[in-house]
C-alpha positions as CSV (number, residue, x, y, z in Angstrom):
1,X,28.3,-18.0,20.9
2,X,26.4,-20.4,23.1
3,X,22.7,-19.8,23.7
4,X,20.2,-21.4,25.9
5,X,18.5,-24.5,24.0
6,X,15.1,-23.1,24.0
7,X,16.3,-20.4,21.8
8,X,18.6,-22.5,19.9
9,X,16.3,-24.7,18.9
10,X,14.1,-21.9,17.6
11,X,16.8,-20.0,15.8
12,X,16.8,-19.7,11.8
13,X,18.2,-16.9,10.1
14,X,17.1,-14.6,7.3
15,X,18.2,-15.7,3.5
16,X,18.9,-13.5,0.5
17,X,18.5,-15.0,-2.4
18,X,18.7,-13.3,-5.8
19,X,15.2,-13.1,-7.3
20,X,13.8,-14.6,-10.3
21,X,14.0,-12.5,-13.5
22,X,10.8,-11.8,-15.2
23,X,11.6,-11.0,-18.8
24,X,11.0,-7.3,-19.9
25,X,11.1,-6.2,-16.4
26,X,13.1,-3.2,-15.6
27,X,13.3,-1.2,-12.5
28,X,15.3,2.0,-12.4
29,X,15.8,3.8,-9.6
30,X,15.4,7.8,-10.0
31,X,17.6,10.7,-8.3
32,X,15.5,12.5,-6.0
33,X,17.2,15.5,-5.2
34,X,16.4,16.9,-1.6
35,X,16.8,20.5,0.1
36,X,15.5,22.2,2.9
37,X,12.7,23.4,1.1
38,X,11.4,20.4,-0.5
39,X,12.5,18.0,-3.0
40,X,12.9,17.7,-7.0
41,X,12.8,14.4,-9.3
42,X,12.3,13.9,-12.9
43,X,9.9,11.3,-13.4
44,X,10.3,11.0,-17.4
45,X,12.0,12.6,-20.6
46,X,10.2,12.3,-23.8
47,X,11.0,12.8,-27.2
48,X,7.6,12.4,-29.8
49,X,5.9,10.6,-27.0
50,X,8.7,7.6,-26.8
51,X,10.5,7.9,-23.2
52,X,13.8,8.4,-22.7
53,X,16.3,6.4,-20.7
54,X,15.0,2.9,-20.9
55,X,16.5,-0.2,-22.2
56,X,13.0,-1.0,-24.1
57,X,11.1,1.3,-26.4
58,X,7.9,2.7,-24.7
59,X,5.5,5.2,-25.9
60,X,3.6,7.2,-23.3
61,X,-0.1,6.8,-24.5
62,X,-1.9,7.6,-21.2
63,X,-0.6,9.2,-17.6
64,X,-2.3,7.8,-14.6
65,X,-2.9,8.7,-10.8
66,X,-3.9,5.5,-8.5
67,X,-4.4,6.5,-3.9
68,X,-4.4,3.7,-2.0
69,X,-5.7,3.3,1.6
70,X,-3.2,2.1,4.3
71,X,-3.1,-2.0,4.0
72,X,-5.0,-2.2,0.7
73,X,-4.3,-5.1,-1.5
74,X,-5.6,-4.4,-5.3
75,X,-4.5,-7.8,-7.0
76,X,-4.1,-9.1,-9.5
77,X,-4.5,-7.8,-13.1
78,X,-3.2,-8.5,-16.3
79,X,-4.0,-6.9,-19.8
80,X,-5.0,-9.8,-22.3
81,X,-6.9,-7.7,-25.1
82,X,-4.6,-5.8,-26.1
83,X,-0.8,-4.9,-25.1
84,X,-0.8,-2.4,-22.7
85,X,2.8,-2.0,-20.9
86,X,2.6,0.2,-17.0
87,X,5.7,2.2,-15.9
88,X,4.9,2.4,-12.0
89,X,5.9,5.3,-9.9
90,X,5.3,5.7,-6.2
91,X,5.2,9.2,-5.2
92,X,4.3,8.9,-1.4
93,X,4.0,5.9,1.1
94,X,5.0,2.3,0.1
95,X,3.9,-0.5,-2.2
96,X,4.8,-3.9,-2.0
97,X,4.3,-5.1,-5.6
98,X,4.2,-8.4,-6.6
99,X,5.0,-9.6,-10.6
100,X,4.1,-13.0,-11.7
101,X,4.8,-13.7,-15.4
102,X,2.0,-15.7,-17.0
103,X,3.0,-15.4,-20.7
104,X,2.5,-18.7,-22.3
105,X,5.6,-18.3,-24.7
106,X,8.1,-16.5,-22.2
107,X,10.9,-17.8,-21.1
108,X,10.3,-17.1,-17.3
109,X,6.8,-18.3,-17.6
110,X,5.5,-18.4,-13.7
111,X,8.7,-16.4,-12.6
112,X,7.3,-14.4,-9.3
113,X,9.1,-11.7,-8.1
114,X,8.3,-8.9,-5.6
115,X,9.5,-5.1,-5.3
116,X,9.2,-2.7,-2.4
117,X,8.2,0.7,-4.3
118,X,8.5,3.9,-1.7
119,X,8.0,7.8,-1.8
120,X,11.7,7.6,-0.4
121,X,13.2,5.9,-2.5
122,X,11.7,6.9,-5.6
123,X,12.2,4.1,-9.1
124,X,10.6,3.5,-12.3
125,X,8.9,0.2,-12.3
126,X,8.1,-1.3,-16.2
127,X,5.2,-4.3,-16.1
128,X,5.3,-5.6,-19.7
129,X,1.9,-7.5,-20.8
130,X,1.0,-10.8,-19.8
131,X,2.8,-9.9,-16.4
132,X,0.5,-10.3,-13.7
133,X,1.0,-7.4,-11.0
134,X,-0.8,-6.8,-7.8
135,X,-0.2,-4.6,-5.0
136,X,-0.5,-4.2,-0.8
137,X,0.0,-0.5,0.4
138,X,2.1,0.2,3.1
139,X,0.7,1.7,6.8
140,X,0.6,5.0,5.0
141,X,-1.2,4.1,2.1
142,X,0.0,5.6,-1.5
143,X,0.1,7.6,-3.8
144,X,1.0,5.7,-7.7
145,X,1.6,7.9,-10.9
146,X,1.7,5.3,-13.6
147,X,2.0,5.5,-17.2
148,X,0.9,3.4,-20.1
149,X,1.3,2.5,-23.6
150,X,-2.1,2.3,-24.4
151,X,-5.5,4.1,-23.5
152,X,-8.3,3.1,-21.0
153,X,-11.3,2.4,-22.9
154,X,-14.3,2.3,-20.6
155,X,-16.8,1.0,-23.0
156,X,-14.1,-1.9,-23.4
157,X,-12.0,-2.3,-20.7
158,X,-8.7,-4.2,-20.9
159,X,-8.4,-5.3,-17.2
160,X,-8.4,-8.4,-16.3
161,X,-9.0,-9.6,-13.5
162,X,-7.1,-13.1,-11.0
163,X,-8.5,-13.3,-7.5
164,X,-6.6,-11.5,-5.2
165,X,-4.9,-15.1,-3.8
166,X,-4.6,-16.6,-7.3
167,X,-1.0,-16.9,-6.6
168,X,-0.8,-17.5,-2.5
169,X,-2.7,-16.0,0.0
170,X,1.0,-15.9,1.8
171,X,2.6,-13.2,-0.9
172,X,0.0,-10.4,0.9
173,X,0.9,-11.7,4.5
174,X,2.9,-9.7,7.0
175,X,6.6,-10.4,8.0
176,X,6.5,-11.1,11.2
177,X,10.1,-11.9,11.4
């Protein structure tokens, strides 16, 4: 098709690339199963406190709940003390989560890698240690149930903490197509 060169000379189009692996990350979408009345979804089987269903061993130690205003950015984190591995779950509303592995020893050392997590389309999201993971909420805001391997210790905390533009100011920016 022909088009006017003004608009030619603007065109580019949209690229999917397969992203990066991180090593030891796994999402797993869950079935949501939807009526007129509402909705049901497992969120986890366990079995002595190990959970059921993934290709790593993981013990839930501690069950989270995070809310998060519309447009929020809570970046980035990682757990250096001691391992402590997340399994993210958005409920309601929309994260767009971004993973960048800073493990000195891995094999996908400075790997980046985003994931759209939604009410919706409900998955399981795993963030091994040493995986540094931020997030920007969606127009709705959201609602995160997370679990963890380990226990939040408030007289020593295990967060820390990258400015929120460590990695790229860009990664929190909207698509403006």
């Amino acid at each position: 098709m022909k088009l006017d060169e003004q608009a030619q000379a603007a065109l580019s189009y949209q690229n999917y690339p397969v992203p990066p692996a991180i090593e030891g990350v796994v999402h797993q979408p869950l079935k949501k199963y939807r009526s007129l009345e509402g909705a049901f979804m497992e969120h986890l089987r366990l079995t002595g406190g190990q959970t059921e269903g993934l290709p790593t061993p993981f013990e839930a130690r501690q069950i989270s709940v995070s809310w998060a205003v519309p447009g929020r950015i809570n970046a980035f984190h990682i757990h250096p003390k001691r391992t402590q591995d997340e399994l993210w779950c958005v409920l309601q509303g929309e994260l767009l989560v971004w993973l960048v592995d800073v493990r000195a020893d891995s094999p996908t050392r400075g790997n980046r890698r985003y994931f759209l997590l939604s009410g919706e389309a409900p998955a399981l999201l795993l963030i091994p240690s040493g995986v540094a993971h931020g997030y920007r909420a969606g127009h709705r805001g959201a609602l995160l149930l997370y679990v963890m391997n380990d226990q939040f210790n408030p007289s020593d905390p295990n967060e820390g903490r990258l400015p929120w533009d460590f990695f790229g100011a860009h990664l929190w920016a909207d698509d403006r197509g």
